[in-house]
Each structure stands twice: as structure tokens, then as C-alpha cells.
C-alpha positions, 0 to 999 in steps of 0.5 A: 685319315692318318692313323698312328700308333706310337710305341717305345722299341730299343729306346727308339720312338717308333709308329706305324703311319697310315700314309693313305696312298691311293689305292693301297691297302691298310697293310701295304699302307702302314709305314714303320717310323723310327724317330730321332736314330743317331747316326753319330755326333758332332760337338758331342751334340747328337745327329739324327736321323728318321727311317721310314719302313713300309710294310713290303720293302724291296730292299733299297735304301733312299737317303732323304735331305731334310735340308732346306736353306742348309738347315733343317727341315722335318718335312712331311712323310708326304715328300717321299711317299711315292718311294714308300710306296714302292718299297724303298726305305727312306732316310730322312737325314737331319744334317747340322746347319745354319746358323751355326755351321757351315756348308762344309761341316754339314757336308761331313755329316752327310758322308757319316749318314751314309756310312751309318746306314751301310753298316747297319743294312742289315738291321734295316733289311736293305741292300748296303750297294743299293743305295741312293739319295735325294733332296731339293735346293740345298738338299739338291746341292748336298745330295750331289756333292756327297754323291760325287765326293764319296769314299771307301772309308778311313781303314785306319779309324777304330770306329768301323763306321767310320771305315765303311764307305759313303759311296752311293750308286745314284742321285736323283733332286730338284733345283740343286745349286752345283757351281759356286764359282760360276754362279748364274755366269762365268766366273760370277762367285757366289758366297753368300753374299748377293741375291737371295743366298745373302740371306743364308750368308751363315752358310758361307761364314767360313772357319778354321780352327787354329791349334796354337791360339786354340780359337776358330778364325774367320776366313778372309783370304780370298783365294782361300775362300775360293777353295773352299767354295770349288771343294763344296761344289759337286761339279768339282768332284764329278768324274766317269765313276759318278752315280748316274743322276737325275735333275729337275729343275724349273725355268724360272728359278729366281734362286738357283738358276737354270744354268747350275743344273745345265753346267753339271749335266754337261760335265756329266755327260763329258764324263761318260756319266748316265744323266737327264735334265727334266726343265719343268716349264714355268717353275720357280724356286719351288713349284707347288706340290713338287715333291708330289707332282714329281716325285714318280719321275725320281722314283723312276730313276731310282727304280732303273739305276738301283734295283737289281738287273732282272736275268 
């Protein structure tokens, strides 16, 4: 049976979660969460963030997606429970999505996540250069794209977040969408606008915002269109200084297929790049119970590429 305590700390909502891992013990099992932290703001509208502090940290950090169809998704501590059992803290980031925003402006908001939790590391009692994150399907295709586009911060900006870097040291997801210019095909673009990803057509409804009329204007041009869908895709950023990356992804994904994990890992591999490709034999888009099924083998990338090598 889950246990919760609830208590007020810093204005912050926190709890104590029995997550009933198997074979541990009540004190090694109790999880310190801290809800609805904000990491910054968009539209003066508040982006937040949950942590999740098992009792024996080792002292890394793991940035969680909670993005699923690129808008939020609260899942269960459950997803993650292999990483809290092995003494990572997890961020579980809660990204502005659609219908209101698009994949480019979510993007921003994840590099600004990392950039929070670096320069809170201490607070958190993590190491801020070992640092990785994770997510599926969209959450995938956002974890990858900040992995790969990360940068050393603005030295410029009076925030100091803000000068803090967003650059992470490995990735690990499942099913992510990496080539929106060679979707499924050579050459077949992918905006939104067949397939199943009609469905999240909001996600593609580019804007940019005119300073002289003072309004945002639809996108329409396609070449345009074009460069934004090459900016959003992670494979465009990848290059030999890339985080090493770990993929799993099912053989019969109906919605992101195969060939967007096989493109990126190719690329990858060009690069000189750690990376591995685990096809999970019969799956689609998801399969049952992933995250709990699959979720040691993630653990295990993060435990080969962040922890400290042993003298």
C-alpha cells in the first residue's frame, strides 16, 4: 500500500511516497516529493516542475519529460521507479504544450529546466555535470532535441539561470520522433498534417510574432516551414560532442516508425557517438507496462554514462 505524508516546506507542497519497490525497505523506499517547483515562466504563466528525492541519493540527476502527444502528461512516480530506486533524482519537467504552443516554444522551456536545476544543484544535492534525461514519444523527440542543441548559457543576460548551461552528459527514451524532413521516407515531411500526428496539427501551428503590426502571424511559407521542422528535429543538431544515447523502440510502432530511431542512430554512430538501439520485437506505440518492463535497461545507460568512473 502507498503511504503519503503531506507537509508545507518553503511554500512548496512536499510528501514523503512509499513507492513499494520490491525488496526494499520503508526507508530506503520513502521518496521525498516537492510539487509544482517553478523553474521559470512563460506569458507570466508559471512552468513547473516535480522532484522526487529517494532517501539514499547517489547524487545524479535525471530530467523526466512528462510529455506525452507534446502536451502534459502527470504520470505516476511509477515510470520512473527503477531510477528512484537507484538513487537518482528525478525531475519530472511539465513542459507548455498544445493546444496553445508549439513544438518550438516547449523546446525553449526544456532548455530553461535544465539550466534551473544546474544552478540549483546544490539544493538538490546532485552533481550539476551529471545530469541526463529521458521521456517517450514526444517526450523521446524533446529529450533528444535538448540533448543535442544544448549550450553554455547567455553570459550576457542579468538572470544567472539563464547564463547556466543546458547541456546534458547522456540520453536515454523510447519510440522518439528525430527526422521531421524524412518522415518514415526519404524525403516524406512531416508537419502535422497526416497520419496520426494530424491529430496534434497544434503542435505544428507555427508563429512568429511581427514587431511592427504587434500580432503573431501564421507560418505559411513552405520553405519556412521547412526550417523550422529541420531546427526541431534532433538529428539536425547531432554532432561528435552529442551525449551518449540510448533508444528503444518497437517494430511495429504505427506512429513513430522504426526508421526515425534507425536514421538518428546512423548519424550518430557517423559522429563517433556512444549509442544503442534496443528493437523491441512486436511493439507498437507503446507497449504495455514500458516504462516498467524497460526501464532497467534505461537505468543502466544512466548508470554506465553518469556515474563517476571508479579508480
Amino acid at each position: 500500500m502507498k503511504r503519503v505524508s503531506l507537509y508545507l516546506s518553503l511554500g512548496v507542497l512536499t510528501c514523503l511516497v512509499s513507492t513499494g519497490l520490491s525488496g526494499a525497505s520503508k526507508e530506503s523506499s520513502s521518496v521525498r516529493h516537492q510539487a509544482d517547483v517553478i523553474y521559470g515562466r512563460k506569458f507570466d504563466l508559471a512552468l513547473t516542475m516535480d522532484v522526487f528525492s529517494p532517501a539514499k541519493p547517489n547524487g545524479l540527476g535525471i530530467i523526466h519529460l512528462a510529455n506525452g502527444g507534446w502536451h502534459k502528461a502527470h504520470q505516476d512516480p511509477s515510470t520512473f521507479a527503477e531510477l528512484l530506486k537507484r538513487g537518482y533524482t528525478v525531475f519530472r519537467v511539465v513542459l507548455a504544450g498544445e493546444p496553445k504552443f508549439t513544438i518550438p516554444e516547449a523546446a525553449a522551456d526544456i532548455h530553461r529546466a535544465v539550466r534551473f536545476i544546474r544552478y540549483h544543484a546544490k539544493d538538490y544535492g546532485i552533481n550539476p555535470d551529471r545530469l541526463g534525461n529521458t521521456g517517450a514519444s514526444s517526450g523521446g523527440h524533446l529529450s533528444l532535441l535538448q540533448a543535442y542543441s544544448g549550450d553554455a548559457g547567455n553570459p550576457q543576460s542579468t538572470d544567472p539561470i539563464e547564463r547556466t548551461s543546458s547541456r546534458i552528459q547522456a540520453v536515454a527514451c523510447f519510440f522518439p520522433l528525430t527526422d521531421l524532413l524524412n518522415y518514415g521516407a526519404p524525403g516524406q515531411v512531416q508537419c502535422g498534417d497526416f497520419g496520426p500526428l494530424a491529430y496534434h496539427r497544434a503542435s505544428f501551428d507555427f508563429q512568429e510574432f511581427d514587431p511592427e503590426t504587434r500580432v503573431y502571424s501564421k507560418v505559411t511559407d513552405d520553405a519556412k516551414k521547412r526550417t523550422i521542422l529541420g531546427q526541431i528535429s534532433p538529428i539536425s543538431h547531432v554532432t561528435k560532442d552529442s551525449p551518449p544515447t540510448f533508444i528503444i523502440h518497437g517494430d511495429k510502432d504505427l506512429v513513430v516508425p522504426l526508421q526515425q530511431s534507425e536514421l538518428l542512430v546512423a548519424k550518430l554512430k557517423a559522429a563517433g557517438v556512444p549509442v544503442e538501439l534496443v528493437i523491441k520485437k512486436d511493439g507498437g506505440h507503446p507497449w504495455p507496462n514500458f516504462w516498467t518492463v524497460d526501464g532497467p535497461a534505461l537505468a543502466d545507460w544512466f548508470d554506465r554514462y553518469l556515474k563517476p568512473v571508479q579508480p
